[in-house]
BASEMAR-809515 format. One line per field, with one value per atom (N, C-alpha, C): residue number from 1; residue in one letter; atom name; x, y, z. Coordinates in steps of 0.2 Angstrom, whole numbers, padded with zeros to 4 digits. Atoms other than C-alpha are relative to their C-alpha. Last residue first. Layout:
# BASEMAR-809515
seq NUM, ...
type A, ...
atom CA, ...
px X, ...
py Y, ...
pz Z, ...
***
This chain:
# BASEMAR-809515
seq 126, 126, 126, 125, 125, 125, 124, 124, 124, 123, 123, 123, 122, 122, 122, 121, 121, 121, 120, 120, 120, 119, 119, 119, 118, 118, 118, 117, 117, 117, 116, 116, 116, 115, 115, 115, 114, 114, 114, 113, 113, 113, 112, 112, 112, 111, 111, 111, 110, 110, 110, 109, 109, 109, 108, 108, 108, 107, 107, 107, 106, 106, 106, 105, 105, 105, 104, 104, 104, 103, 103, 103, 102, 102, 102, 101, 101, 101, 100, 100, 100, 99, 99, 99, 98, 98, 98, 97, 97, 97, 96, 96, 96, 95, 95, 95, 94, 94, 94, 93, 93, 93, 92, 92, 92, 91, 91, 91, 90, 90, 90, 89, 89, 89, 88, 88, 88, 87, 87, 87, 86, 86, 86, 85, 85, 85, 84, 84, 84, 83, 83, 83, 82, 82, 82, 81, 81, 81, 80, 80, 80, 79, 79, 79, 78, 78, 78, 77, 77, 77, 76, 76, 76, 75, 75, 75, 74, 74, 74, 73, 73, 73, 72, 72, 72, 71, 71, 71, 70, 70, 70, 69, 69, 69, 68, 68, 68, 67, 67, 67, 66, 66, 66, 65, 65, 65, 64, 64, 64, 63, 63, 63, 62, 62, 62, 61, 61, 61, 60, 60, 60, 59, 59, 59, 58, 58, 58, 57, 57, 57, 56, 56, 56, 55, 55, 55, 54, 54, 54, 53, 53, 53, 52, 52, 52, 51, 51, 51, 50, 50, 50, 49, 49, 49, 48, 48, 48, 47, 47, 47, 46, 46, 46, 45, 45, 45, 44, 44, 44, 43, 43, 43, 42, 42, 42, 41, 41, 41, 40, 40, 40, 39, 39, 39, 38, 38, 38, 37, 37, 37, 36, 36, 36, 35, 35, 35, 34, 34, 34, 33, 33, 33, 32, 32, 32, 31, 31, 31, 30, 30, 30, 29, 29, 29, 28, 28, 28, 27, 27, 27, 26, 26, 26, 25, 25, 25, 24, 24, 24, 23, 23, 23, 22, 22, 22, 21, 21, 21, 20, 20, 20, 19, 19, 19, 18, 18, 18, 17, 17, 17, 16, 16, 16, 15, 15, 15, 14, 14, 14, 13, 13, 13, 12, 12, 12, 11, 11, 11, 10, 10, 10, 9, 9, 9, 8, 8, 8, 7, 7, 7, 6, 6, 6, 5, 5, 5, 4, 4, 4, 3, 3, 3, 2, 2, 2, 1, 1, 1
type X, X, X, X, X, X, X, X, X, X, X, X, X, X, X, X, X, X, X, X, X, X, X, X, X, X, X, X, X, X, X, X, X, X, X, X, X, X, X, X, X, X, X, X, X, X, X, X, X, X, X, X, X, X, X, X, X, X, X, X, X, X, X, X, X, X, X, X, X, X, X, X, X, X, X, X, X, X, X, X, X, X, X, X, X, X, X, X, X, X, X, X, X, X, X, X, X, X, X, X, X, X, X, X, X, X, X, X, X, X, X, X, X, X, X, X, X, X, X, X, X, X, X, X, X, X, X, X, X, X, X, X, X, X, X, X, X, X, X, X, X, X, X, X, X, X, X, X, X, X, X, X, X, X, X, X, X, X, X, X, X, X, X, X, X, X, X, X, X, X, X, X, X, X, X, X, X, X, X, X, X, X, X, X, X, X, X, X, X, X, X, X, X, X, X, X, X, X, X, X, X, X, X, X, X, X, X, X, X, X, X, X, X, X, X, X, X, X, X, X, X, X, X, X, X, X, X, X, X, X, X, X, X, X, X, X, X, X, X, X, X, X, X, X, X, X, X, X, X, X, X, X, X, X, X, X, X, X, X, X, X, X, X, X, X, X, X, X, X, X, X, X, X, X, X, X, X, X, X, X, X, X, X, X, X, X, X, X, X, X, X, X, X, X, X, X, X, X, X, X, X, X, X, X, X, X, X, X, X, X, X, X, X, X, X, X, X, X, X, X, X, X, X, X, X, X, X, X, X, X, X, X, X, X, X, X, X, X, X, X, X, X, X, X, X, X, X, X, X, X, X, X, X, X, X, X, X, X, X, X, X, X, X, X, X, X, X, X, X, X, X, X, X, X, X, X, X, X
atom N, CA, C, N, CA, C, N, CA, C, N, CA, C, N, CA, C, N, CA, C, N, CA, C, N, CA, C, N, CA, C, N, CA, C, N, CA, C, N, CA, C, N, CA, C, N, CA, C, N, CA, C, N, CA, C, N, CA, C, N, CA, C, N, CA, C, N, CA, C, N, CA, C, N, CA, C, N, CA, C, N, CA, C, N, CA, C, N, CA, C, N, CA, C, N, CA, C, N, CA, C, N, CA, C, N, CA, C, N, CA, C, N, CA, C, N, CA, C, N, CA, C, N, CA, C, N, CA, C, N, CA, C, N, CA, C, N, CA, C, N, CA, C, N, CA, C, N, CA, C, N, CA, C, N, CA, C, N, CA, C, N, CA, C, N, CA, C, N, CA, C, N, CA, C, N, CA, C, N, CA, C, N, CA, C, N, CA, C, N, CA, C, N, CA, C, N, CA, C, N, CA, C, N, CA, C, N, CA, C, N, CA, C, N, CA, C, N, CA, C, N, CA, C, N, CA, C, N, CA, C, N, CA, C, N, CA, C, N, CA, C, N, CA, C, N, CA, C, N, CA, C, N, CA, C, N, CA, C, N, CA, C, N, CA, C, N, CA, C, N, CA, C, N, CA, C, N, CA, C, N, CA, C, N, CA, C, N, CA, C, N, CA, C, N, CA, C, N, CA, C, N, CA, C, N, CA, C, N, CA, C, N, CA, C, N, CA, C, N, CA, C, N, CA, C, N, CA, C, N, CA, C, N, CA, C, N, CA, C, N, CA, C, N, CA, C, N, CA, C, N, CA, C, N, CA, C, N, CA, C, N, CA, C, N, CA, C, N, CA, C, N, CA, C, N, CA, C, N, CA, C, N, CA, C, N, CA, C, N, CA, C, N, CA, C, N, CA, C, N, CA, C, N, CA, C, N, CA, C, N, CA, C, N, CA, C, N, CA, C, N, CA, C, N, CA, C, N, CA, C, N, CA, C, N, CA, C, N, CA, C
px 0002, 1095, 0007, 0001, 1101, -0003, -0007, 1111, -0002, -0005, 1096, 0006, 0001, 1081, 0007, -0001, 1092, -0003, -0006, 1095, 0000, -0001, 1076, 0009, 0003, 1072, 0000, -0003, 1083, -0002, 0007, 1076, 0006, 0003, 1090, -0008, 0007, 1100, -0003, 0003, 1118, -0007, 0006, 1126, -0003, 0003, 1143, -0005, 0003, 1148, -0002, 0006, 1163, -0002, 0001, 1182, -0007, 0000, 1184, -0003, -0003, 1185, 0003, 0003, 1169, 0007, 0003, 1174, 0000, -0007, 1180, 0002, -0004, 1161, 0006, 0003, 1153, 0002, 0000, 1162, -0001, -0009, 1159, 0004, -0003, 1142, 0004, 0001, 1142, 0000, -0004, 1148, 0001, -0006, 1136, 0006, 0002, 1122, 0005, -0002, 1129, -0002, -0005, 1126, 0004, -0005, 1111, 0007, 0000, 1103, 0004, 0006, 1095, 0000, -0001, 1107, -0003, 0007, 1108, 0002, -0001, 1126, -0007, 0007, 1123, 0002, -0001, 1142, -0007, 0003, 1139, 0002, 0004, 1149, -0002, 0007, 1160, -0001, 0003, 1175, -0008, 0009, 1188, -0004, 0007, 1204, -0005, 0009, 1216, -0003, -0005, 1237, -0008, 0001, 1229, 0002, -0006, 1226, 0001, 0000, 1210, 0006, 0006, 1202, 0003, -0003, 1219, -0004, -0007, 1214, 0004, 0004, 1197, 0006, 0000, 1206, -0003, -0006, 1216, -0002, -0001, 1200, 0008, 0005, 1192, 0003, 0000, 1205, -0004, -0005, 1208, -0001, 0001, 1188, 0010, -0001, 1186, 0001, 0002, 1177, 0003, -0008, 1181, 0002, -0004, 1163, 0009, -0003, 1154, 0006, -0003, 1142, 0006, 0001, 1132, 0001, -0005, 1129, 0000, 0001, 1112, 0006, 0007, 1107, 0002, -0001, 1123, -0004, 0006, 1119, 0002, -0003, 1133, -0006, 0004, 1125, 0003, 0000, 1137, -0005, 0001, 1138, -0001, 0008, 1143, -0001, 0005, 1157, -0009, -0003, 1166, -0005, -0002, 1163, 0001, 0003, 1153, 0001, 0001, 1160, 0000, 0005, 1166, 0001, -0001, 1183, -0008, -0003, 1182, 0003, 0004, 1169, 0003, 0005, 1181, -0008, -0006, 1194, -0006, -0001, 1179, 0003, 0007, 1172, 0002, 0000, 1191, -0007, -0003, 1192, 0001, 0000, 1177, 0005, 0006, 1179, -0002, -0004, 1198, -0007, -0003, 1190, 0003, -0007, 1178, 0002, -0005, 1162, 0005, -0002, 1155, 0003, -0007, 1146, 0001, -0001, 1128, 0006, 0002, 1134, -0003, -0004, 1136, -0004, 0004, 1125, 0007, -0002, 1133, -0004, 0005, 1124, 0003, -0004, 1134, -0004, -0004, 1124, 0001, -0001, 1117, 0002, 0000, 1118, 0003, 0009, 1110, 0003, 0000, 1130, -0008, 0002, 1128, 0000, 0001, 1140, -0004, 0003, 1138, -0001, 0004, 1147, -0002, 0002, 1155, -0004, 0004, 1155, -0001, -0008, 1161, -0007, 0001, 1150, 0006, -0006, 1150, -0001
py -0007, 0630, 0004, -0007, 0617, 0008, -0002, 0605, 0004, -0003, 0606, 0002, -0007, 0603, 0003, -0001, 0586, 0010, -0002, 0580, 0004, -0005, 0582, 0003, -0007, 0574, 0005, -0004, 0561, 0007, -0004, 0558, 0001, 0010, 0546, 0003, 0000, 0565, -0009, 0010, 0566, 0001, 0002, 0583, -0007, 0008, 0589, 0001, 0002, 0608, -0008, 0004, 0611, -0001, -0007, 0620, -0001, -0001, 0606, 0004, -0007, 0610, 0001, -0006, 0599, 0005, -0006, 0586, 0007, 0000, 0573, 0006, -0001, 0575, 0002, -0005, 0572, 0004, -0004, 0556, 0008, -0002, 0551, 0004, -0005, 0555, 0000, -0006, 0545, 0007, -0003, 0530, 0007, -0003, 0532, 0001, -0007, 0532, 0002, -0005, 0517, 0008, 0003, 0506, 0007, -0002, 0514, 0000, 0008, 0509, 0004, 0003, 0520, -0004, 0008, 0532, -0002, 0006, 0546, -0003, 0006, 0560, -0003, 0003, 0576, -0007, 0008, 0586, -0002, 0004, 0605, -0007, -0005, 0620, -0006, 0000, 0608, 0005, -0005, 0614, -0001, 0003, 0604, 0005, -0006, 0607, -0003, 0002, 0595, 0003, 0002, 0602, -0003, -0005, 0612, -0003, -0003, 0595, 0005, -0009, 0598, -0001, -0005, 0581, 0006, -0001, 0571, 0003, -0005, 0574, 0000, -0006, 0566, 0007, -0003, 0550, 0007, 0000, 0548, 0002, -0004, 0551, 0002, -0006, 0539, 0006, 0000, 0525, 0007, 0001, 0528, 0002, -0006, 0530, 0002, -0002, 0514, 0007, -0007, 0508, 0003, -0003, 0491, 0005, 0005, 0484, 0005, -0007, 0500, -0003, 0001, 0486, 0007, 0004, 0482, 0000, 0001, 0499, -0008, 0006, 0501, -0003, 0004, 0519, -0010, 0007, 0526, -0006, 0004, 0540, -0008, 0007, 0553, -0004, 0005, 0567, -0006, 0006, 0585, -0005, 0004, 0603, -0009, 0001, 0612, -0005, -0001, 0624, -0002, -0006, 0617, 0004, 0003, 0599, 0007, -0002, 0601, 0000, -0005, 0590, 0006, -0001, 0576, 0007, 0003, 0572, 0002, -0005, 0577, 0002, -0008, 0567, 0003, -0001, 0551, 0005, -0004, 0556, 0000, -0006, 0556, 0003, -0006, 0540, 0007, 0002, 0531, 0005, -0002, 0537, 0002, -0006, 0533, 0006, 0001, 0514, 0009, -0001, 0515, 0001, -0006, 0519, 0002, 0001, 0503, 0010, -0006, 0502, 0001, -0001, 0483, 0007, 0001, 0483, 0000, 0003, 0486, -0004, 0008, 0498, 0000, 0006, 0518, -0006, 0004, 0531, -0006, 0005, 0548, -0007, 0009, 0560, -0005, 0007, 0578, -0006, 0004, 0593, -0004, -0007, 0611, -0006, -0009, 0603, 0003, -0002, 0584, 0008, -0009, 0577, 0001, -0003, 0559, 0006, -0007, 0546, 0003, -0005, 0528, 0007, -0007, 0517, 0003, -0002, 0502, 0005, 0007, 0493, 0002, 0003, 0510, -0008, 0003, 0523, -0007, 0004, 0539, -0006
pz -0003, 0505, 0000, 0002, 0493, 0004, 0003, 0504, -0006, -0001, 0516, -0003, -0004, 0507, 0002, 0007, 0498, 0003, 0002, 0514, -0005, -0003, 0521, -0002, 0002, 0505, 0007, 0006, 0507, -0001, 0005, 0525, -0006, 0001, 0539, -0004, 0000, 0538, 0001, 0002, 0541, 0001, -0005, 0541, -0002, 0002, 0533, 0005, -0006, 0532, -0002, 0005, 0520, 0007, 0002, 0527, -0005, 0009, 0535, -0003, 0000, 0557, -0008, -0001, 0559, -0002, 0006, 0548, 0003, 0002, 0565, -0005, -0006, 0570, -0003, -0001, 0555, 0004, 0006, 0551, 0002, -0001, 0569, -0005, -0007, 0567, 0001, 0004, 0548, 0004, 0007, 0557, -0003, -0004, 0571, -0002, -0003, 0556, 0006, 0006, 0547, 0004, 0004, 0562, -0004, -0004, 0566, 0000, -0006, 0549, 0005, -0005, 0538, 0004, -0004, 0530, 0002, -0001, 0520, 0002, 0000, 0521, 0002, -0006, 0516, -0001, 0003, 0510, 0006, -0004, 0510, -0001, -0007, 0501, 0006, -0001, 0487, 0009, 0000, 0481, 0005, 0000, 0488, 0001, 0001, 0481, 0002, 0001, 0492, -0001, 0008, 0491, -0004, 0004, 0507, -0006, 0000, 0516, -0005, -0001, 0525, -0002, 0000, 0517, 0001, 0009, 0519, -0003, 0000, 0539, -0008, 0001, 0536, -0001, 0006, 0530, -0001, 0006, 0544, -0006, -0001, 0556, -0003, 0002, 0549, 0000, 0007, 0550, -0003, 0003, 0567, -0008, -0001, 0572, -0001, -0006, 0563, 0000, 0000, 0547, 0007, 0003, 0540, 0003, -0006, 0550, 0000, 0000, 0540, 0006, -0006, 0533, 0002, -0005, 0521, 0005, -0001, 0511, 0002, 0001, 0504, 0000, -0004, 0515, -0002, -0003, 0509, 0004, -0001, 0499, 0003, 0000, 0499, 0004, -0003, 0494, -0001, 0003, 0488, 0003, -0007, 0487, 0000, -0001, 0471, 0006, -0005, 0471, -0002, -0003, 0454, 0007, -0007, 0451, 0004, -0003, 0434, 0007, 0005, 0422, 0005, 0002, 0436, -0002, 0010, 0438, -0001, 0004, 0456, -0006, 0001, 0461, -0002, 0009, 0453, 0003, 0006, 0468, -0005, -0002, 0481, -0006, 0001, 0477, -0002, 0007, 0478, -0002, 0003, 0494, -0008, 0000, 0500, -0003, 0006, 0493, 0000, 0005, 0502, -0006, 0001, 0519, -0008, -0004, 0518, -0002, 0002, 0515, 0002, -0005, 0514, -0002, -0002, 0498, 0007, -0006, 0492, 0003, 0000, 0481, 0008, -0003, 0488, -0003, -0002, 0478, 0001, 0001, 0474, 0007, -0005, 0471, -0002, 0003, 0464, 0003, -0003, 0467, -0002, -0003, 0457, 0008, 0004, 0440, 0007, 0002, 0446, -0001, -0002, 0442, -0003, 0001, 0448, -0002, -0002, 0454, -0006, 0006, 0455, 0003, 0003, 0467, -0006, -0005, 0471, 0001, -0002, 0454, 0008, -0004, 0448, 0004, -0003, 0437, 0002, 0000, 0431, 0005
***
């Protein structure tokens, strides 16, 4: 599926979604999220949000972050997935995706941030 912001993947045993090279805002994650759960194949599979070619995460505060993690544990929100791995390779984007990480910790899914695919990709099928 694909969106001028994103392109989502169903690889069978995870979803891969690959951020544009965009600013990310909270409504581009939102927007991701609802068109993963349209996918064929959504039902308890773990997920890869690939944001390594973002621009920026200027949008992004710990306000606004922590608003959208909170619609994350609302009961009225199926969310099936086990793991969610976050990629990244800029700082920047990497404290973002810690704070992200952080604020998740009591959602009923593990998140982890890698700056390796193949170390995200190991860990969200172990």
């Amino acid at each position: 599926m694909r969106d001028h912001n994103f392109d989502i993947e169903d690889r069978q045993k995870y979803v891969y979604i690959r951020f544009a090279r965009v600013p990310l805002t909270i409504e581009i994650l939102r927007d991701a999220l609802e068109k993963e759960l349209l996918t064929d194949n959504k039902r308890f599979l773990n997920n890869v949000w690939d944001i390594r070619d973002v621009e920026s995460t200027m949008d992004i505060d710990f306000d606004k972050l922590s608003r959208f993690v909170r619609t994350l544990n609302d009961p009225g929100l199926k969310r099936w997935q086990l793991k969610t791995a976050i990629v990244v390779d800029t700082e920047a984007v990497f404290g973002v995706s810690r704070m992200y990480q952080s604020l998740a910790a009591d959602l009923p899914f593990e998140v982890q941030v890698f700056d390796n695919e193949d170390e995200a990709l190991e860990w969200l099928v172990a």
